[in-house]
Each structure stands twice: as C-alpha cells, then as structure tokens.
C-alpha atoms as a printed R data frame, in Angstrom:
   type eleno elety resid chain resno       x       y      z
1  ATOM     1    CA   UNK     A     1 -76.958 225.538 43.544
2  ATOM     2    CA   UNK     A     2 -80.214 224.473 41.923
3  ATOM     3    CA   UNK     A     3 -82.703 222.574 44.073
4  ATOM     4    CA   UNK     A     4 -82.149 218.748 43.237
5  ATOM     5    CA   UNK     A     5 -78.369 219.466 44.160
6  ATOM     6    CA   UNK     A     6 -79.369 220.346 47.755
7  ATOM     7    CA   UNK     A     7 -82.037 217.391 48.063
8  ATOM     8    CA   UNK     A     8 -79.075 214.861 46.933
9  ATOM     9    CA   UNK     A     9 -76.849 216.549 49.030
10 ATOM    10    CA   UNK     A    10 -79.160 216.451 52.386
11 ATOM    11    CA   UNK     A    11 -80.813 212.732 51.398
12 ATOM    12    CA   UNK     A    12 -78.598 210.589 53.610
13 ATOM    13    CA   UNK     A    13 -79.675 212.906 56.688
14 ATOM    14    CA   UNK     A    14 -83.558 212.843 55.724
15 ATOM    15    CA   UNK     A    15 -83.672 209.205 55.303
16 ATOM    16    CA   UNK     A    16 -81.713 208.355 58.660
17 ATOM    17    CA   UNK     A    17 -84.437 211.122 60.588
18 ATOM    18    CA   UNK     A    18 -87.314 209.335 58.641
19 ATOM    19    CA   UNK     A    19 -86.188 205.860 59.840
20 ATOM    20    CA   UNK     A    20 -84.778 206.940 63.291
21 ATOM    21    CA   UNK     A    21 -88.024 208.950 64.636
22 ATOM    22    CA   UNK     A    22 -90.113 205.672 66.680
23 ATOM    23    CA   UNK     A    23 -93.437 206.226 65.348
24 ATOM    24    CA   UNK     A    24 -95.966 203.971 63.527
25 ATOM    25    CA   UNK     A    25 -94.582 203.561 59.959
26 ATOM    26    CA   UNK     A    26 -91.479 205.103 60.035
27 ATOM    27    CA   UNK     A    27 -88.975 202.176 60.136
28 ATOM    28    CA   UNK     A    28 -86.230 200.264 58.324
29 ATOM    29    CA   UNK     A    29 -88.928 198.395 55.877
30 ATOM    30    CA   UNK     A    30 -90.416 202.049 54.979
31 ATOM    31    CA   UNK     A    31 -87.277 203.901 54.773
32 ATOM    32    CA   UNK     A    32 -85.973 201.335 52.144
33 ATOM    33    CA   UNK     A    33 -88.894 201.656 50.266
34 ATOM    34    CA   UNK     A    34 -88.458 205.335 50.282
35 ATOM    35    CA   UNK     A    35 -85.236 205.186 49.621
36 ATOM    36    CA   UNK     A    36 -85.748 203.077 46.286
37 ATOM    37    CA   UNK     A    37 -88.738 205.159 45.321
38 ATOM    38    CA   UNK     A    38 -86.657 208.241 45.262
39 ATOM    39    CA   UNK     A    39 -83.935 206.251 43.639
40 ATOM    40    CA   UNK     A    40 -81.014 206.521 46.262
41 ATOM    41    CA   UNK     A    41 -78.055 204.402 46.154
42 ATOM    42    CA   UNK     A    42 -78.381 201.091 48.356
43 ATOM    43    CA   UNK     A    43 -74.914 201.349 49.635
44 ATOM    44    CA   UNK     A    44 -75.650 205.383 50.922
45 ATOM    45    CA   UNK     A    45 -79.596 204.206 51.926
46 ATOM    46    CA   UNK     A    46 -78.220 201.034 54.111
47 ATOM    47    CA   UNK     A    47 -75.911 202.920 55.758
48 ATOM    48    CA   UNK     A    48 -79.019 205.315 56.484
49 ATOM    49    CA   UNK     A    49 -81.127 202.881 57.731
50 ATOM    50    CA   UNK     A    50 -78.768 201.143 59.726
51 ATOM    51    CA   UNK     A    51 -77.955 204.743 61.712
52 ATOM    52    CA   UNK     A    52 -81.211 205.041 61.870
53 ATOM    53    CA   UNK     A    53 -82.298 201.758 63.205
54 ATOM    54    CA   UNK     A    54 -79.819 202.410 66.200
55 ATOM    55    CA   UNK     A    55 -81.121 206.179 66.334
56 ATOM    56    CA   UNK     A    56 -84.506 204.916 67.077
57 ATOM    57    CA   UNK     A    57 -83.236 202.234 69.385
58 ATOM    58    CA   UNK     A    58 -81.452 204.567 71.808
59 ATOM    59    CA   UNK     A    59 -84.357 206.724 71.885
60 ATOM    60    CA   UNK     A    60 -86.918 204.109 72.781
61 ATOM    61    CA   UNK     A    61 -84.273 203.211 75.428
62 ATOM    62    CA   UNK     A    62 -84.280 205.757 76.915
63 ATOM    63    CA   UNK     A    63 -87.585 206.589 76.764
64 ATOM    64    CA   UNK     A    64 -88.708 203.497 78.199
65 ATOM    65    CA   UNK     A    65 -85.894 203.385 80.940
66 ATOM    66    CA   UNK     A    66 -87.202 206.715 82.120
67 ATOM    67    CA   UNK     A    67 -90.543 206.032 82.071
68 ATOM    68    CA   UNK     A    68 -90.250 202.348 83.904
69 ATOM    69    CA   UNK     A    69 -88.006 204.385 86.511
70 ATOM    70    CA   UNK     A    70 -90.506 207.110 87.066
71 ATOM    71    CA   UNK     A    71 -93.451 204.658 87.742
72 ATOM    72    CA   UNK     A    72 -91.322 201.994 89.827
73 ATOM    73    CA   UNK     A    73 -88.262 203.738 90.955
C-alpha cells in the first residue's frame, strides 16, 4: 500500500475531524477550502463537512450546557 493510497483512503475522516474540532479557523468555510486544495471530490468533502458541522455542534452543546449548569445550576 504506497502512501497516497492510505491518505485517499483516511481523507473523508481527516476532513470531518478538521471541520468538527470548535476552534478558531477550523470550520465548514476552511474545510472546503481544504478540501478543494487537496483536490477531494465535492460529493465525499460535503458529506464531510456536513458530519462535521453537526460534530462540532454537539460538542459546543454540550460544552456549553455543562458549563452554564455548573455556574447556575
């Protein structure tokens, strides 16, 4: 298995952990520009981005729901 065989082969997965981790510049706009710079399909790279949109939604969630209970629950 040569080495551009297991990037293709893991690039759905990177992209959706690249757009789902919440932190400054790592979002849907960024991880279609990524994803166009490194030449992925649209169809596999919006499915990517849309998992990790929700990803990153869930985890700001819950972040914020525990940290709102902590300080006034």
């Amino acid at each position: 298995m040569s080495k551009s065989d297991r990037i293709s082969r893991y690039e759905f997965w990177g992209l959706v952990l690249f757009v789902g981790i919440p932190l400054p510049g790592t979002g849907a706009w960024t991880g279609a520009l990524v994803a166009s710079l490194l030449g992925i399909d649209w169809k596999k790279a919006f499915g990517a981005i849309v998992v990790g949109v929700c990803m990153a939604s869930v985890i700001m969630y819950i972040l914020s729901y525990v940290v709102i209970g902590g300080i006034f629950g």
